[in-house]
C-alpha positions as CSV (number, residue, x, y, z in Angstrom):
1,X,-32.3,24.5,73.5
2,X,-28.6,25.4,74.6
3,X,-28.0,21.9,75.1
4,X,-28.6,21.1,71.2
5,X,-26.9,23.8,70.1
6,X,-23.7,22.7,72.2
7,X,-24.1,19.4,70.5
8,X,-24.4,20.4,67.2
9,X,-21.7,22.9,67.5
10,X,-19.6,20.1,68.2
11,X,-20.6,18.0,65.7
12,X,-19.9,20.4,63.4
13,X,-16.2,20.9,64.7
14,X,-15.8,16.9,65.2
15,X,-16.8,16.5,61.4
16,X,-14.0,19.1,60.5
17,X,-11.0,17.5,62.1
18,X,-12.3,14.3,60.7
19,X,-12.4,15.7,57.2
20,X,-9.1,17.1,57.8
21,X,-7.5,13.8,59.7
22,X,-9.2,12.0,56.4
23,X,-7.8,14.7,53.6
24,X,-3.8,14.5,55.5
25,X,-4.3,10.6,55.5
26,X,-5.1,10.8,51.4
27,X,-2.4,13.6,50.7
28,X,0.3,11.0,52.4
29,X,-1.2,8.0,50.3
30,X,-0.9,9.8,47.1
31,X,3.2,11.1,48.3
32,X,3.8,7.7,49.1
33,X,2.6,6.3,46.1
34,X,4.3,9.0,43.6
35,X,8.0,8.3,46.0
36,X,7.2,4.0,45.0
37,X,6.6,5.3,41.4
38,X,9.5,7.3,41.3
39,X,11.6,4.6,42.9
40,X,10.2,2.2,40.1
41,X,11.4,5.1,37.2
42,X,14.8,4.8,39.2
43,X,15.0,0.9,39.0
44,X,14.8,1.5,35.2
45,X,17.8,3.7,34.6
46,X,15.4,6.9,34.7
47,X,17.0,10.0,34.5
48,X,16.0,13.5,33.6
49,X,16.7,14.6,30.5
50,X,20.3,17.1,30.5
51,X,18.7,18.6,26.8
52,X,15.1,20.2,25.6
53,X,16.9,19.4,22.4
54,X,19.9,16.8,21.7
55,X,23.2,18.6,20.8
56,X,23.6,17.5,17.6
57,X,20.3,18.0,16.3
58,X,21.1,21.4,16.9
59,X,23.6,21.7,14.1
60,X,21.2,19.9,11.4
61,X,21.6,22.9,9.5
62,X,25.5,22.7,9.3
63,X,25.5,18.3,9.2
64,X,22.1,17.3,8.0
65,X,22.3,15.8,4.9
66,X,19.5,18.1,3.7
67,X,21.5,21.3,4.1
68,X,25.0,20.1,3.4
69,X,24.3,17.8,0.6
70,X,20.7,17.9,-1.1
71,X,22.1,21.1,-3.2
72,X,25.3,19.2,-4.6
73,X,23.1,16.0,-5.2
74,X,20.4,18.1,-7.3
75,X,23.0,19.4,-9.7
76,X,23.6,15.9,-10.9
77,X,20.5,14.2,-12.5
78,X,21.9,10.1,-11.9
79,X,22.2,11.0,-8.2
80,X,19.1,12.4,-7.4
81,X,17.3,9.4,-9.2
82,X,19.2,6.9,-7.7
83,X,18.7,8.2,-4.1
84,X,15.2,9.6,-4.7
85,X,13.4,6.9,-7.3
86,X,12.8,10.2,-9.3
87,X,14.4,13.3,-11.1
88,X,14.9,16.6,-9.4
89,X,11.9,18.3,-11.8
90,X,10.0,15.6,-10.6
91,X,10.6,16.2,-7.3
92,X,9.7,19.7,-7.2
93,X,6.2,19.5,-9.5
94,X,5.7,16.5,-6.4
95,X,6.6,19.3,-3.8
96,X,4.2,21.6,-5.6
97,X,1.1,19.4,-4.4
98,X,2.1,18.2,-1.3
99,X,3.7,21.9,0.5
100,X,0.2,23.2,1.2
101,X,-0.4,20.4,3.1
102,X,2.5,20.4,5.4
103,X,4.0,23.8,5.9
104,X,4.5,25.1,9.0
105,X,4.1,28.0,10.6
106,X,6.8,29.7,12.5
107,X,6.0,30.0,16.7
108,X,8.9,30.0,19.0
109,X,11.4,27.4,16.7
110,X,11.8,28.1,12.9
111,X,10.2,24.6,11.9
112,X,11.1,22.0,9.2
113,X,10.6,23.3,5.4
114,X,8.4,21.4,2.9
115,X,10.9,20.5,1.2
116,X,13.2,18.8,3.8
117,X,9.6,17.5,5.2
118,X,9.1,15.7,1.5
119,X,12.6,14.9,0.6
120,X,13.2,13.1,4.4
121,X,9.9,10.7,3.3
122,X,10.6,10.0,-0.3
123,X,14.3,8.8,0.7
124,X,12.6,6.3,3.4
125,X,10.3,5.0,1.1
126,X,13.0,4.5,-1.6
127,X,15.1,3.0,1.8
128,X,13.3,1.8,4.1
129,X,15.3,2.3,6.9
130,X,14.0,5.4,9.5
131,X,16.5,5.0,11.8
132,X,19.7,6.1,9.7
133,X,17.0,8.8,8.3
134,X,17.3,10.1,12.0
135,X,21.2,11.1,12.0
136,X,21.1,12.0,7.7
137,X,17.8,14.6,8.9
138,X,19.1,15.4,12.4
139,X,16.0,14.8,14.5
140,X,14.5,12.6,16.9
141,X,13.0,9.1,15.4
142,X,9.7,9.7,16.8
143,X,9.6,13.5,14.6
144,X,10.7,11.5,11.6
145,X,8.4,8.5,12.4
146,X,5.5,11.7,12.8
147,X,6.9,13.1,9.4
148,X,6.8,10.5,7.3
149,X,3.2,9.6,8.6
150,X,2.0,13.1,7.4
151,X,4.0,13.7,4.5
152,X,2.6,9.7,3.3
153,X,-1.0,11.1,4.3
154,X,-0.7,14.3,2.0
155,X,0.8,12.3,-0.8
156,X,-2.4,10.0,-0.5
157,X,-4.4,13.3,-0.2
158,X,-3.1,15.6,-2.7
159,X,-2.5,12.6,-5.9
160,X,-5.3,10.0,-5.1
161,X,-8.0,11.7,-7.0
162,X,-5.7,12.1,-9.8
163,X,-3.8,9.5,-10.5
164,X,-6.5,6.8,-8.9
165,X,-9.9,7.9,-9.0
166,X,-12.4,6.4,-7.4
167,X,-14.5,5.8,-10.4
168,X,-14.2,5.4,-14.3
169,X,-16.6,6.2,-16.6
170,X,-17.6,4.1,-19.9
171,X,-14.6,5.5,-22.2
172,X,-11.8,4.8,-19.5
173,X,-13.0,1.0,-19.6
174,X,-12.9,0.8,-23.4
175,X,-9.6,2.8,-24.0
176,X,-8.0,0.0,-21.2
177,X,-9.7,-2.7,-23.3
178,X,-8.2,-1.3,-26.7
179,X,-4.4,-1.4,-24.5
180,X,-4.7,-5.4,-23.8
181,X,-5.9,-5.9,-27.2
182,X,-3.0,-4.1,-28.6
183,X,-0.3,-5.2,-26.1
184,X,-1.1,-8.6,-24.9
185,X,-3.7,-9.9,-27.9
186,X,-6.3,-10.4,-25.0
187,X,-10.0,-8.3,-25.8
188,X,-12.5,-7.4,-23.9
189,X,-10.1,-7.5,-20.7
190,X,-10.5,-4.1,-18.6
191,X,-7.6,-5.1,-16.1
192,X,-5.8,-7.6,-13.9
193,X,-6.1,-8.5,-10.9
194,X,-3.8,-9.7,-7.9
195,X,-3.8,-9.7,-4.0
196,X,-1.7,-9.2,-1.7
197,X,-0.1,-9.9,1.9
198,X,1.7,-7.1,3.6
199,X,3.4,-8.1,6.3
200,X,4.3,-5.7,9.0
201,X,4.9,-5.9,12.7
202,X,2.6,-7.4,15.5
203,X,0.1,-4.6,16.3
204,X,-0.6,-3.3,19.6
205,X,-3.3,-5.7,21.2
206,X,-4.6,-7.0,17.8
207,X,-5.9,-10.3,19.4
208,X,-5.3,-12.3,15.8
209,X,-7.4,-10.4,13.2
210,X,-3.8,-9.8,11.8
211,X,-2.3,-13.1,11.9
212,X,-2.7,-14.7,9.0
213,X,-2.4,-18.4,8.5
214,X,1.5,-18.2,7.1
215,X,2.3,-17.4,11.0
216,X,2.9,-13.7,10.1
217,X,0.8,-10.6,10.6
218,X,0.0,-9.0,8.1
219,X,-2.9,-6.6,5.7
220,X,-4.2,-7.6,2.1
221,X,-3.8,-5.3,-0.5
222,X,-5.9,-6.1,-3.4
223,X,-5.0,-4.3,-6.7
224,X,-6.4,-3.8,-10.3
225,X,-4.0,-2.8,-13.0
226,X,-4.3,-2.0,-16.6
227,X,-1.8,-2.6,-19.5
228,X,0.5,0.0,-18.7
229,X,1.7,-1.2,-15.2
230,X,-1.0,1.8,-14.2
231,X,-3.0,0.9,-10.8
232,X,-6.8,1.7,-11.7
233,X,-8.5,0.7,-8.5
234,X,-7.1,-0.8,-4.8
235,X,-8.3,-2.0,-1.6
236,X,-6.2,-1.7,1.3
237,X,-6.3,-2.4,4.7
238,X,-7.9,-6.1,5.4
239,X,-7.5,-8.3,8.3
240,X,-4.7,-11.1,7.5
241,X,-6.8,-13.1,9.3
242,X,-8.8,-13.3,6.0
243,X,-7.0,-15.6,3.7
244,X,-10.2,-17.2,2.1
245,X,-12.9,-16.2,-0.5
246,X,-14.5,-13.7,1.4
247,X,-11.1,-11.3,0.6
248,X,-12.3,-10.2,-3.0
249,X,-16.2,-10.9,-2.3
250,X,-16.2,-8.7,0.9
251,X,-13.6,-5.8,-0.3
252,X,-15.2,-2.7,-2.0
253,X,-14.1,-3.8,-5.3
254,X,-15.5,-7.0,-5.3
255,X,-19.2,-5.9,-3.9
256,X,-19.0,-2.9,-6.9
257,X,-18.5,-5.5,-9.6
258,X,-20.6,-8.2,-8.1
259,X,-23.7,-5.0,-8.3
260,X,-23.1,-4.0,-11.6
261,X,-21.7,-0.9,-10.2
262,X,-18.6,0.2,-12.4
263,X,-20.2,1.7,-15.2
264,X,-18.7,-1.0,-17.4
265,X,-19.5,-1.0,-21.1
266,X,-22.1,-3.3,-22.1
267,X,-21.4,-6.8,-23.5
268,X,-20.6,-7.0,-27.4
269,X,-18.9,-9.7,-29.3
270,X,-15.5,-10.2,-29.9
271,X,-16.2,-11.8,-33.3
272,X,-18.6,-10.9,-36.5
273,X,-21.1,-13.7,-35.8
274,X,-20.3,-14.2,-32.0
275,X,-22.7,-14.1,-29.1
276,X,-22.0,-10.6,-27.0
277,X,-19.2,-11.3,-24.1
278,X,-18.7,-9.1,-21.0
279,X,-15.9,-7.0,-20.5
280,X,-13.7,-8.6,-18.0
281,X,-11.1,-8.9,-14.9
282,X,-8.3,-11.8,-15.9
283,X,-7.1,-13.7,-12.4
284,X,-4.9,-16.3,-11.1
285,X,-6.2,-19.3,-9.6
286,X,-7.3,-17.9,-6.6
287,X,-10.2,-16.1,-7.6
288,X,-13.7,-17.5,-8.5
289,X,-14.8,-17.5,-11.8
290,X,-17.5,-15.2,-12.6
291,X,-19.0,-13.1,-16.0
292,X,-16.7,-10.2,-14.7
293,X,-13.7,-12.5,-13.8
294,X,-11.8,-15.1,-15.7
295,X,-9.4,-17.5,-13.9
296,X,-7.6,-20.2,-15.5
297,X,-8.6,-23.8,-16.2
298,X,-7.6,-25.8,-12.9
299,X,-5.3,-28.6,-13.2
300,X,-2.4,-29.0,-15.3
301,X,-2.5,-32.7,-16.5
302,X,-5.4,-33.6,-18.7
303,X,-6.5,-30.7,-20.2
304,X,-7.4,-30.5,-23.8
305,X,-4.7,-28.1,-26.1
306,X,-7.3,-25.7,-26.4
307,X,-7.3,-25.2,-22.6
308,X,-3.8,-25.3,-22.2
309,X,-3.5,-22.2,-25.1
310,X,-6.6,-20.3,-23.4
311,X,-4.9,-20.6,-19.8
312,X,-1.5,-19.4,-21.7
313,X,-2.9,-16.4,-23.2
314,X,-4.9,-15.4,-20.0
315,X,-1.8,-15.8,-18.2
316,X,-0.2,-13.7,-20.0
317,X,-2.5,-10.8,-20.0
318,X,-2.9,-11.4,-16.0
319,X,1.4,-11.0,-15.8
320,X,1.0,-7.3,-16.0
321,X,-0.4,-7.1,-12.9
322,X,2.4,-9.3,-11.2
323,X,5.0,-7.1,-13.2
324,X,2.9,-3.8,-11.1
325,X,3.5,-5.6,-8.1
326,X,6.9,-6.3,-8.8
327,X,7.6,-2.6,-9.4
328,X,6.4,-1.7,-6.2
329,X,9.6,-3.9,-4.6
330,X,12.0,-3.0,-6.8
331,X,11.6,0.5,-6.7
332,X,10.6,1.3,-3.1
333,X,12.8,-0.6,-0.7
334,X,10.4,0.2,2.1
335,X,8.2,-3.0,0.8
336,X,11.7,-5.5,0.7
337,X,11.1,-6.5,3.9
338,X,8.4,-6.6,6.3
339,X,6.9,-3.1,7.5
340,X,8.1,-2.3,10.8
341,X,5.3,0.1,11.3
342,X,1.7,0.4,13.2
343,X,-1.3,-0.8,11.2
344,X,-2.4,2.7,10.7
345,X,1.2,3.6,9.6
346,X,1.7,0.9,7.3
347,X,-1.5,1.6,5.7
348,X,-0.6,5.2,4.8
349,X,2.9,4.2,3.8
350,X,1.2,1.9,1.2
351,X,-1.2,4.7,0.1
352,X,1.6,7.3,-0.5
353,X,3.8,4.4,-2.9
354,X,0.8,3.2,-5.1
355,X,0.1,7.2,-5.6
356,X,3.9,8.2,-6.0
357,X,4.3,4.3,-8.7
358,X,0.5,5.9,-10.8
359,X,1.8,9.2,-10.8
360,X,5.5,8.2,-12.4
361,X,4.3,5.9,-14.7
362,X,2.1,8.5,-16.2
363,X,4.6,10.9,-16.6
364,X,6.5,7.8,-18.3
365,X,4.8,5.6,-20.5
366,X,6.7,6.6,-23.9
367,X,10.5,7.4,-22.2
368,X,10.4,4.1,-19.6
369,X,12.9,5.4,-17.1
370,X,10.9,4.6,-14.4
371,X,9.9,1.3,-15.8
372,X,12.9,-0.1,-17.8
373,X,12.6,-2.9,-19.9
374,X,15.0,-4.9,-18.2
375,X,12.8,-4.9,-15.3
376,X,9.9,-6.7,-16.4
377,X,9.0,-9.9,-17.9
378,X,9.4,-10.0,-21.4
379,X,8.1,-12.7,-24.3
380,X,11.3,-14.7,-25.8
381,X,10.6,-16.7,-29.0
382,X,10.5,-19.8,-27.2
383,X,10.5,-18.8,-23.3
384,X,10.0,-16.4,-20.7
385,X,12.7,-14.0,-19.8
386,X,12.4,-12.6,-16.2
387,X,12.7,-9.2,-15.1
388,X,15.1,-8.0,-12.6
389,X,12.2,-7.4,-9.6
390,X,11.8,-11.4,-9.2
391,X,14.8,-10.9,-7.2
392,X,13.7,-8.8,-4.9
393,X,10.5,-10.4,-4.1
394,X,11.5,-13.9,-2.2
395,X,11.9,-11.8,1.3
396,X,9.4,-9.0,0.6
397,X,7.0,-7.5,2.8
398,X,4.4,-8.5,-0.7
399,X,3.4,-12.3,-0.2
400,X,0.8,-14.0,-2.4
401,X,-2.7,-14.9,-1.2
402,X,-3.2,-18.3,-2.3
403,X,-7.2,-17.9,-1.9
404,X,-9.3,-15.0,-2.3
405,X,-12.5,-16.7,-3.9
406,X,-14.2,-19.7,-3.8
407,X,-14.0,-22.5,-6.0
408,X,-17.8,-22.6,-7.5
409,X,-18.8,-21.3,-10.4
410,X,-22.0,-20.1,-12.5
411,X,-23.2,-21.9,-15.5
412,X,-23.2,-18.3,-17.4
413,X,-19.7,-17.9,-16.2
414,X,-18.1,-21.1,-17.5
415,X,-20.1,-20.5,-21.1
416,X,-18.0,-16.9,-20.6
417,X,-14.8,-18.8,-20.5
418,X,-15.6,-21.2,-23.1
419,X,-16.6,-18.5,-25.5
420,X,-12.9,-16.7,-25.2
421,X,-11.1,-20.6,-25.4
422,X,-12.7,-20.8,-28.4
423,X,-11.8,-17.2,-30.0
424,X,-8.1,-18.1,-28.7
425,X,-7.9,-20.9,-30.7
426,X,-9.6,-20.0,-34.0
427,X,-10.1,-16.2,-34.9
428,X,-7.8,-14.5,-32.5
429,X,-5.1,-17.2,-32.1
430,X,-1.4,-15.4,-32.4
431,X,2.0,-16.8,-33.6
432,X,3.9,-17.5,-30.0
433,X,0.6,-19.5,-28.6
434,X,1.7,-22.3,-30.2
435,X,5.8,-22.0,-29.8
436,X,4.9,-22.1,-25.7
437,X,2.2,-24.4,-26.1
């Protein structure tokens, strides 16, 4: 018995130097491997930082454009507009909705006020450009890259529901269709619609779900607009991978119209002894014809006259929502070049400027400051007269999709068409069809 307990005694105490011998062994692995990291931080240029905060971001209260010149820009009313894309009232009713949402509470630092928070994103939206953003605001570019991602979020959060809700009931649809009737001769048209590319830069290990087939990556953006230059309904966020019909037919919007599930008004006709027509979506060439959708006749040689005027007066419904688009560009110089954002960023970013364009336009429809004439496309006697955003447009981060349905077509849906040629050309024909035509 003495003999076994000798032995396991010391097996006991072999087993502990072991674990020891084992432990020292691992302890000298992990110093040597934190000394080969280190060196590998050294081969960089690492060096600790000399500042918890830099020097000059210190003094943003003395330098920062916010503190030193935001008060003498407010007094004048040109200079806000022109470095804000809105008027200082404006501004503060906008600041009204958003400050719950991003005021901060004091700890150990006195943090950044709502309004500097708000006035910091608005200026790189109507900019674009983050990084001189960093030395107007004095701050680091990864708090203003954090900043604008928030502020962009509770502009989305605070101004979706109201300026684009998610639905629309049965007066909404008709009081659209009486605004194309009155301003572009077209009835029974409830909006038009575009898509969109938005280029940004190449995500973080996207594989190529992104890359769409102009060798960029990008997002689609699909967008419904009413007479007014008003966004009523958008989808945002597709692959750019996706540049063939199953854009409109797989987004939200497509699936809710496709099932009858917009709460449109039901089908009357457009004359006194005319068969009942759908209201309807007007499109470009790139969308499939449907009884909720009208596109243009294809081809431009051989068509009758009647054709030619019915694809004139379509198109000229459907130019509102390029016009939308077009505002977008000119107005927020964050979209006149490609986003150099993260997917999720760039999504938000597009969010916040569709809510900030609905909510301006609302507030001017009858004084068009926000929309000046000049800017849009306007109807000569005899031609079209640009607007100024064309300009803007040709290096944009907004490129067209050239596909977003395909090319088949109902039997229902081409009587649909056919139904509204013929009202073009007889009972609501207008003066300038035939000067273009």
């Amino acid at each position: 018995m003495s003999f076994i307990y000798k032995y396991h005694a010391w097996l006991n105490e072999y087993t502990t130097i072991m674990n020891k011998k084992l432990e020292n062994k691992r302890k000298k692995m992990l110093a040597m491997l934190a000394v080969h990291e280190f060196q590998k931080e050294m081969e960089k240029g690492y060096h600790e930082k000399r500042f918890c905060v830099e020097p000059i971001f210190k003094k943003r209260h003395i330098h920062g454009f916010y503190h030193s010149i935001f008060p003498v820009v407010s007094l004048n009313e040109s200079q806000f507009k022109n470095y804000f894309c809105m008027t200082a009232t404006q501004f503060e009713e906008l600041l009204l909705l958003v400050a719950p949402q991003i005021t901060k509470q004091t700890i150990i630092q006195e943090p950044i006020s709502a309004k500097e928070l708000l006035s910091m994103t608005i200026r790189f939206l109507a900019s674009g450009d983050s990084t001189s953003l960093s030395y107007q605001y004095p701050n680091s570019l990864t708090t203003v890259n954090d900043i604008i991602e928030e502020t962009c979020n509770a502009i989305w959060n605070n101004l979706q529901q109201q300026v684009l809700p998610s639905s629309l009931a049965k007066e909404d649809w008709l009081n659209i269709a009486h605004d194309f009737e009155e301003l572009w001769n077209f009835k029974h048209c409830v909006g038009a619609i575009d898509g969109k590319h938005i280029l940004m830069q190449c995500p973080n290990d996207s594989s190529s779900s992104y890359f769409n087939y102009k060798n960029n990556h990008s997002v689609v953006l699909l967008g419904i607009c009413n007479a007014k230059y008003i966004f009523t309904f958008v989808d945002i966020g597709t692959y750019g991978q996706r540049s063939d019909g199953s854009i409109f037919k797989g987004s939200l919007i497509g699936q809710s119209f496709h099932n009858k599930q917009m709460n449109l008004p039901e089908p009357e006709p457009i004359t006194s002894d005319g068969q009942p027509l759908p209201y309807i979506l007007v499109g470009d060439e790139a969308f499939q014809l449907s009884d909720y959708l009208l596109r243009p006749y294809p081809g431009r040689e051989n068509l009758t006259q009647d054709r030619i005027i019915f694809n004139y007066r379509l198109s000229r419904a459907r130019r509102t929502i390029e016009n939308t688009f077009g505002i977008l560009v000119s107005r927020w110089k964050i979209l006149r070049r490609p986003i150099i954002c993260n997917v999720k960023q760039t999504m938000k970013i597009v969010q916040a400027i569709i809510c900030l364009h609905n909510w301006l336009r609302l507030q001017d429809v009858e004084e068009n400051q926000y929309v000046p004439p000049s800017m849009i496309d306007q109807d000569d006697s005899n031609d079209l007269i640009p607007g100024s955003w064309r300009k803007y447009t040709e290096n944009s981060a907004l490129r067209d999709i050239t596909k977003c349905g395909t090319n088949t077509s109902s039997r229902q849906a081409k009587q649909i068409r056919e139904e509204f040629c013929q009202y073009f050309n007889n009972e609501g024909a207008i003066s300038s069809q035939f000067d273009h035509c």
